[in-house]
C-alpha positions in Angstrom: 32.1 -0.3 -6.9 28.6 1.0 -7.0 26.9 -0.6 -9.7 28.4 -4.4 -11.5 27.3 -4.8 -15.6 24.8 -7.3 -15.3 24.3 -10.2 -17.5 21.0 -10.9 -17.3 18.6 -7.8 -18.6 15.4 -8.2 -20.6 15.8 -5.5 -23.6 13.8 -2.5 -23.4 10.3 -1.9 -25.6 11.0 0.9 -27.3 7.8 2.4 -26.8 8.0 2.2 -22.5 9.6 5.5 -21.8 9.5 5.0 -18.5 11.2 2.0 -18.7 14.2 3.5 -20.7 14.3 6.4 -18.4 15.0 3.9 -15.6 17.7 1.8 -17.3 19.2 5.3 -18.4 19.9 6.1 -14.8 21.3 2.3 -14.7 23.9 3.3 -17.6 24.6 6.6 -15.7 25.5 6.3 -12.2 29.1 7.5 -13.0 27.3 11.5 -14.0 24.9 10.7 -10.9 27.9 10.8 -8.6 29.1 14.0 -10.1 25.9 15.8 -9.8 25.8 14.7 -6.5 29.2 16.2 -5.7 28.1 19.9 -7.1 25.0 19.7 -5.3 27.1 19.1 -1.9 29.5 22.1 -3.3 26.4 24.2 -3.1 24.9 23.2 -0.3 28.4 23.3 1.8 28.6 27.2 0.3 24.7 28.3 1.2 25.4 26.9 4.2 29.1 27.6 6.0 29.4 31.3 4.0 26.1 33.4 5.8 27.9 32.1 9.1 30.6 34.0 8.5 28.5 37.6 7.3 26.9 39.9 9.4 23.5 39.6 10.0 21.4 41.4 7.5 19.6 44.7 8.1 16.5 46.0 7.5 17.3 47.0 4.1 18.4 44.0 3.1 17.0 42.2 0.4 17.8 38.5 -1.2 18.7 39.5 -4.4 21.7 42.2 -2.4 22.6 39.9 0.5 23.8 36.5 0.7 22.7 35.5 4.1 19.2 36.4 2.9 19.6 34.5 -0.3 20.8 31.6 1.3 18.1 31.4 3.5 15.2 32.2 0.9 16.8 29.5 -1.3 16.7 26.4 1.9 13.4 27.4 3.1 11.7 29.5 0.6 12.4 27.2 -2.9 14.2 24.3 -1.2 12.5 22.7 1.0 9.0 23.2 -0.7 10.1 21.8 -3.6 11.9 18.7 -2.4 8.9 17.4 -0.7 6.9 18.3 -3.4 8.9 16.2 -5.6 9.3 13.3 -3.5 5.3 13.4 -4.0 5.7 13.5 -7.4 8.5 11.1 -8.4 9.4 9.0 -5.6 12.3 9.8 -3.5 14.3 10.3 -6.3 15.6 14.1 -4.3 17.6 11.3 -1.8 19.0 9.1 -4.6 20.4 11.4 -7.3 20.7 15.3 -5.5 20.8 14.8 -1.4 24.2 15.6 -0.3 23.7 13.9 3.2 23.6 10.7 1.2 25.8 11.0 -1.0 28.2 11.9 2.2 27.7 9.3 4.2 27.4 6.3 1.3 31.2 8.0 0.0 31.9 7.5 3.4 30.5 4.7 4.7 32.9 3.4 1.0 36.0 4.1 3.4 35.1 3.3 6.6 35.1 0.9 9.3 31.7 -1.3 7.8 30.5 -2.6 11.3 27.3 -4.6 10.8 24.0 -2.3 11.8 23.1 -2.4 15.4 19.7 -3.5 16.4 19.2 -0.6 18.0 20.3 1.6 15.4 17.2 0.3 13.1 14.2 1.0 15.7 11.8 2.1 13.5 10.6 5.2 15.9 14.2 6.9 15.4 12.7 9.2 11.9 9.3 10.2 14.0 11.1 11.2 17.0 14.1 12.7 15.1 11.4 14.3 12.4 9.6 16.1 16.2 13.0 17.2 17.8 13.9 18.6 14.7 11.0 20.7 14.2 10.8 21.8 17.9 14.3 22.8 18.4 13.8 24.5 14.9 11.6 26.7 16.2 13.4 27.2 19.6 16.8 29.2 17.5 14.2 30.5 14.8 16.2 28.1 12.4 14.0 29.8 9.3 15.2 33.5 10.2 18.9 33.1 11.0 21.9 31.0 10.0 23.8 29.6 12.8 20.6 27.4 14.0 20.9 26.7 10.1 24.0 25.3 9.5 23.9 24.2 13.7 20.6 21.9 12.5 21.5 20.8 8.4 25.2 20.6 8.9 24.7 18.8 12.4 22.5 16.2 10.7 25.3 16.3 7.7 28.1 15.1 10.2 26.0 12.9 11.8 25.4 11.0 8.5 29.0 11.2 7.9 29.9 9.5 10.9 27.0 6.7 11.0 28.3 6.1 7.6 32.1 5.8 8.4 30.9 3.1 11.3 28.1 1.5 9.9 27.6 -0.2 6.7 29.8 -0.8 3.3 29.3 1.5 0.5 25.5 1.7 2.4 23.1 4.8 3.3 22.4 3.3 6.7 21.8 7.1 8.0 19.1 7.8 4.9 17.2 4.5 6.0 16.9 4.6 9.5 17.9 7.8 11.4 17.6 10.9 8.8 15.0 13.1 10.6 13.0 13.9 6.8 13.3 10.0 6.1 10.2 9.2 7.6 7.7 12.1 5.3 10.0 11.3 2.3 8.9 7.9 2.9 5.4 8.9 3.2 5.2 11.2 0.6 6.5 8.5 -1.7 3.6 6.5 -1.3 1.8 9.1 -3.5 4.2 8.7 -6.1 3.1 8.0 -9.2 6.4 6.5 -10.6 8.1 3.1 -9.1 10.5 1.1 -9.4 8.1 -2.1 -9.9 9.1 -5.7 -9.1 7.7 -8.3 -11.4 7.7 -11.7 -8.8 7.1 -14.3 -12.1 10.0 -12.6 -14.1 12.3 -13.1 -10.7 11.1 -16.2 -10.3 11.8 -17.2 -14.0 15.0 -16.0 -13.8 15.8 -17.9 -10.8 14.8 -21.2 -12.1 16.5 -20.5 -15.4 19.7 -20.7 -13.5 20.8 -17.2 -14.6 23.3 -15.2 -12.2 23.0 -11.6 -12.8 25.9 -9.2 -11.4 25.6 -7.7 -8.0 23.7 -4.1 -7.3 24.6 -2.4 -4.6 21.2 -0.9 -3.1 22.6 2.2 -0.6 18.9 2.4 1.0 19.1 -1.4 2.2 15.9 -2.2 0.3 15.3 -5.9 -0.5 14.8 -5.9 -4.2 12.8 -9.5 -4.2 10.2 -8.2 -1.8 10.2 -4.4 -2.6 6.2 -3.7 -3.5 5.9 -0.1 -2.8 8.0 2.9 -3.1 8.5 4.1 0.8 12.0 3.2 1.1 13.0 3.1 -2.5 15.0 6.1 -3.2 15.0 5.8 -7.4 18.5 6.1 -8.0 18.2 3.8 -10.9 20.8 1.4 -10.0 18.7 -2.3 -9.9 17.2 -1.1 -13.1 16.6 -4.2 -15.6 17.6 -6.5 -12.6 16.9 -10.2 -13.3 14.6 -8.9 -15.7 12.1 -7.9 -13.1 12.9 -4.5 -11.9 11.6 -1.7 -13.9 10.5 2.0 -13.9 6.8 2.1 -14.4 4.1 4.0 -13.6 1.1 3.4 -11.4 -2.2 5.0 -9.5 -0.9 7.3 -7.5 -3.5 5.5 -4.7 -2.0 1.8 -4.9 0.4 1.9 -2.7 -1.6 3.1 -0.1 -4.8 1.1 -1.1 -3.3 -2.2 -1.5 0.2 -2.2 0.3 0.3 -0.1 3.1 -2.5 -2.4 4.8 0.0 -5.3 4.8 1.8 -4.5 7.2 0.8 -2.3 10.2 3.2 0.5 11.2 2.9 2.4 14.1 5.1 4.9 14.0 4.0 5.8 10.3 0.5 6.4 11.8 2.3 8.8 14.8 4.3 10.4 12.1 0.8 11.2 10.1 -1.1 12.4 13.4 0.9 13.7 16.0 3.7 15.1 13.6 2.6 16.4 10.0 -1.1 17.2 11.3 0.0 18.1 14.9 3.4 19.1 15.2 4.0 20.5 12.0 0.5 22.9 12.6 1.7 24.1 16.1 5.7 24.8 14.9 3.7 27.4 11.7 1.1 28.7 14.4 2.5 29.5 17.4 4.5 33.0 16.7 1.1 34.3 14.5 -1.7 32.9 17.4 -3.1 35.1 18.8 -3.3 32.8 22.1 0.0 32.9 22.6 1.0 36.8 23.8 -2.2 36.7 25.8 -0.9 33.2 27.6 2.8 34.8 28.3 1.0 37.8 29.4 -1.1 35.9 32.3 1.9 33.8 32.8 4.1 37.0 33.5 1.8 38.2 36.0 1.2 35.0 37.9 4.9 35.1 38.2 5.9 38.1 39.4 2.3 38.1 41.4 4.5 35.3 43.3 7.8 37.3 43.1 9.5 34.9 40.6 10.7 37.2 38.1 13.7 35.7 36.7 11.9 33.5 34.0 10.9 36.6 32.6 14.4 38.1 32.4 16.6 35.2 31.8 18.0 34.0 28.5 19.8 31.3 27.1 22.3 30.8 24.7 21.5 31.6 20.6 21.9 27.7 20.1 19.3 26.5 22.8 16.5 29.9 22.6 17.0 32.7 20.0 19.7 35.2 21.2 20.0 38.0 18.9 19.6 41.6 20.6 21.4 43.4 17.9 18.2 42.5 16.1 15.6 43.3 19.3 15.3 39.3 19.0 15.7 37.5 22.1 13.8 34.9 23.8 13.5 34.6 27.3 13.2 31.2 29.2 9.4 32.3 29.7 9.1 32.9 25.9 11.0 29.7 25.5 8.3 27.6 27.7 5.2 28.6 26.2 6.7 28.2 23.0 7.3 24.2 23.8 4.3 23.9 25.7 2.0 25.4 22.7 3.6 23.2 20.0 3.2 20.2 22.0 -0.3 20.9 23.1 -1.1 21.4 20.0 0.3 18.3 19.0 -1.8 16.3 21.4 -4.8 18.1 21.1 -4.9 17.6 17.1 -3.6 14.2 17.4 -5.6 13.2 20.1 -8.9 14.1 18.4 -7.8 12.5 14.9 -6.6 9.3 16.8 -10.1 9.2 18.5 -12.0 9.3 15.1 -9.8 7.2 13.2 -11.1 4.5 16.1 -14.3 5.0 15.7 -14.1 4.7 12.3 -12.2 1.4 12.7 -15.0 0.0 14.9 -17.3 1.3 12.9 -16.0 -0.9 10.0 -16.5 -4.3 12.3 -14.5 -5.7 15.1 -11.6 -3.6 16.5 -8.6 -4.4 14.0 -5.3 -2.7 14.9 -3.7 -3.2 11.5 -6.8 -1.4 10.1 -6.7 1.0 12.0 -3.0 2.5 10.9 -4.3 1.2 7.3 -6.8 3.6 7.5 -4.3 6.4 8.9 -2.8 6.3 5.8 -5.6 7.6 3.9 -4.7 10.6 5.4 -1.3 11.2 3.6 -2.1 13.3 0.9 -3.5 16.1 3.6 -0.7 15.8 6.1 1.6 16.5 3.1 -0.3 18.9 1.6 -0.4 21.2 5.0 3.4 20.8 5.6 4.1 21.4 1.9 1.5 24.9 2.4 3.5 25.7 6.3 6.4 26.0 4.2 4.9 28.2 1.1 4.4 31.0 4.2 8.0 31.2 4.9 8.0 31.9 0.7 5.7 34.1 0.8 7.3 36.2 3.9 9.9 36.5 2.7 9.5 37.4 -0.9 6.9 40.1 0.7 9.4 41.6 3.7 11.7 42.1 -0.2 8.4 44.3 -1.1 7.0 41.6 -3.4 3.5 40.8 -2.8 1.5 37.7 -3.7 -2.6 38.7 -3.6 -3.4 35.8 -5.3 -2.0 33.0 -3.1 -4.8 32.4 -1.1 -6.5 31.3 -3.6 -3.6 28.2 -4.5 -3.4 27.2 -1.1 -7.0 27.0 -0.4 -7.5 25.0 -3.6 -4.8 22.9 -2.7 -6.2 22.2 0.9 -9.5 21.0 -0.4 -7.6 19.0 -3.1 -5.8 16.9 -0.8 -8.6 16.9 2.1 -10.9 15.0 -1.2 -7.8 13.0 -2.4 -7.8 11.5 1.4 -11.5 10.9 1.4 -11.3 8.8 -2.0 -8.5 7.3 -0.1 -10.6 6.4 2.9 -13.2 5.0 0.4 -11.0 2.8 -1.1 -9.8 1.5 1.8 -13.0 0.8 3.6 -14.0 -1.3 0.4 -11.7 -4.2 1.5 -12.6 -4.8 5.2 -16.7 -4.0 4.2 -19.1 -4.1 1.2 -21.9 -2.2 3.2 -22.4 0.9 1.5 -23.9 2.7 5.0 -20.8 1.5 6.7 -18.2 2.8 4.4 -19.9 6.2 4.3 -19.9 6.3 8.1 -16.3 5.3 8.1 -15.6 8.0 5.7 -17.6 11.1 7.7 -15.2 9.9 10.9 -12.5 10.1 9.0 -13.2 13.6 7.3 -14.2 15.0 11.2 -10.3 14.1 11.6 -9.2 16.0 8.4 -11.8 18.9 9.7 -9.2 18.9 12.4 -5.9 19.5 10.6 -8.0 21.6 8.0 -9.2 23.7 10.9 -5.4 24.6 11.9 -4.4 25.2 8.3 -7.6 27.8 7.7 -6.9 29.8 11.4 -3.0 29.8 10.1 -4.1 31.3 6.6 -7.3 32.7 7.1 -8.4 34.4 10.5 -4.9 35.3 12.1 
């Protein structure tokens, strides 16, 4: 059973809607499920059926052709929208509509329920995971065809399926530790300005009052007693009106990251931020608009046969390790395959590099060298590392809507606005944070000009992406 009645709930004021929204969800896990069902119907059909089709000509359009459709809906409306969500409410996507988890928790329901594996919970597996993901993405053009699609999503669906059926009892043990998106959701949530809110005197009061409330199963794995932020919370409503101390509210959007984050240092969040969402993430959009790149392959070519080693330049692989498709004059060769990998992960160091160098400067330059302030101060930079992956996405939107003859003048004007939104929101951010390692007004304004010289870095990716190439 998912959810037991508990006996022990404070009533609800009737003015708090948030509140009542969150013991709603409480009273309807059983319409949760179903929804959750439908939304795996759908995502099983968008994703199996284009497989199956030919591939779409050049008078194809998404409205007349499934395989397009299917692919505008994942990458074009999906996608976008789920991480803007999570950014909005908390990772409520993962708790009530993602059909991984609601795979793997059914199940892990009728499974084997091994206890977790240390190494199972390293906490580098969603960074790593997050930059394979995107890499080998780009190497079978995931975004343009629908074998890589259903190869990568329904890959990752079986592997939550089968963590689930060995791992775990009626648990998401997938969602928390391996799920390659876990670790932006996680981020993103941070920004959230809805939580699920712990009040420690109410759980204390209800521990010394002797009261013993029913049992909630919590799928994520999230210890409800200690739970101060909502990173790994995924909202599903189920320890709503627990002990009397668990409760939807809202917050400042900049709490969490202000006055939790800095708790507890965490490395790989800071590699996610850097290397992957402002590195990664800005190389995977880039490369196949840069004009660097067909310049590089053309000096490599020549090298190469200058030396009488042609094959790399004739060789192919097959569609599931570099894009194969010569029906479509779409084929990568091991060559085209190379640079792609190498300019993604230069660019990856490069821009991570540089931001990890100011963000050290800027940690010294806030008093002795302090490693947990250092990743506390990485975090400031959340709002722009979402912001550029959430804008990476709107091109494959706005390709494809304009390939269908549908042209969008106007968006530069959104996306340029939403840059400098979030580039500000990370320097308030910064502010904040300086203000409780250092009262010095000079100091804190120096920490926040380092900081910005690393957001000038991410920003400077974003504006070649949208603006010059």
């Amino acid at each position: 059973m998912h959810v037991i009645p508990q006996r022990h709930v404070r009533s609800v004021p009737p003015g708090d809607i948030w509140q009542r929204l969150g013991r709603w969800l409480q009273r309807h896990q059983g319409s949760i499920r179903a929804v959750q069902w439908i939304v795996v119907l759908v995502y099983g059909i968008l994703l199996v059926v284009p497989v199956f089709l030919p591939l779409p000509d050049h008078f194809a359009y998404l409205w007349t052709n499934f395989t397009r459709f299917a692919q505008f809906v994942f990458w074009g409306i999906w996608w976008p929208l789920v991480l803007l969500s999570t950014a909005l409410v908390g990772r409520m996507w993962c708790g009530i509509l993602c059909p991984e988890g609601a795979i793997t928790e059914f199940v892990s329901g009728h499974g084997r329920g091994r206890a977790i594996p240390r190494w199972l919970m390293w906490p580098g597996w969603p960074a790593v995971a997050f930059g394979c993901t995107t890499l080998y993405g780009q190497m079978t053009s995931v975004y343009q065809y629908p074998a890589p699609t259903l190869l990568i999503l329904g890959g990752s669906t079986v592997a939550a399926a089968v963590v689930g059926y060995f791992y775990g009892r009626n648990k998401r043990v997938w969602c928390r530790y391996l799920c390659p998106v876990s670790g932006v959701f996680g981020l993103l949530a941070k920004l959230a300005p809805l939580h699920f809110r712990v009040d420690a005197p109410l759980w204390q009061q209800s521990q010394l009052s002797g009261a013993k409330p029913g049992a909630v199963n919590c799928a994520p794995l999230v210890p409800f007693k200690t739970m101060r932020g909502a990173s790994d919370c995924h909202m599903c409503g189920r320890c709503s009106g627990f002990r009397g101390a668990i409760r939807l509210a809202r917050r400042s959007p900049n709490h969490e990251i202000v006055h939790v984050a800095g708790n507890v240092a965490k490395p790989w969040e800071t590699i996610l931020i850097v290397f992957g969402l402002m590195g990664l993430a800005v190389g995977a959009f880039q490369w196949s608009v840069s004009p660097w790149f067909v310049p590089a392959k053309q000096w490599m070519a020549e090298r190469l046969v200058e030396s009488g080693v042609v094959w790399p330049l004739e060789a192919t692989a097959p569609w599931w390790v570099l894009t194969n498709y010569p029906q479509r004059n779409d084929v990568m060769t091991l060559l085209d395959g190379t640079l792609l990998i190498a300019y993604v992960l230069a660019t990856a160091v490069a821009c991570g590099m540089l931001t990890i160098s100011m963000l050290a400067l800027a940690t010294r330059s806030l008093g002795s060298w302090q490693m947990a302030r250092f990743h506390h101060l990485a975090q400031a930079l959340i709002p722009l590392a979402g912001a550029g992956v959430l804008l990476g996405l709107s091109t494959l939107t706005v390709r494809q809507l304009r390939s269908d003859g549908i042209e969008l003048p106007w968006v530069s004007l959104p996306r340029a606005t939403m840059l400098g939104l979030a580039t500000f929101w990370s320097g308030i951010l910064c502010w904040q944070i300086t203000g409780l390692y250092n009262r010095e007004i000079g100091r804190r304004a120096l920490v926040v000009f380092l900081v910005g010289l690393a957001m000038l870095v991410a920003d400077a990716g974003w504006f070649l992406l949208f603006w010059v190439w």
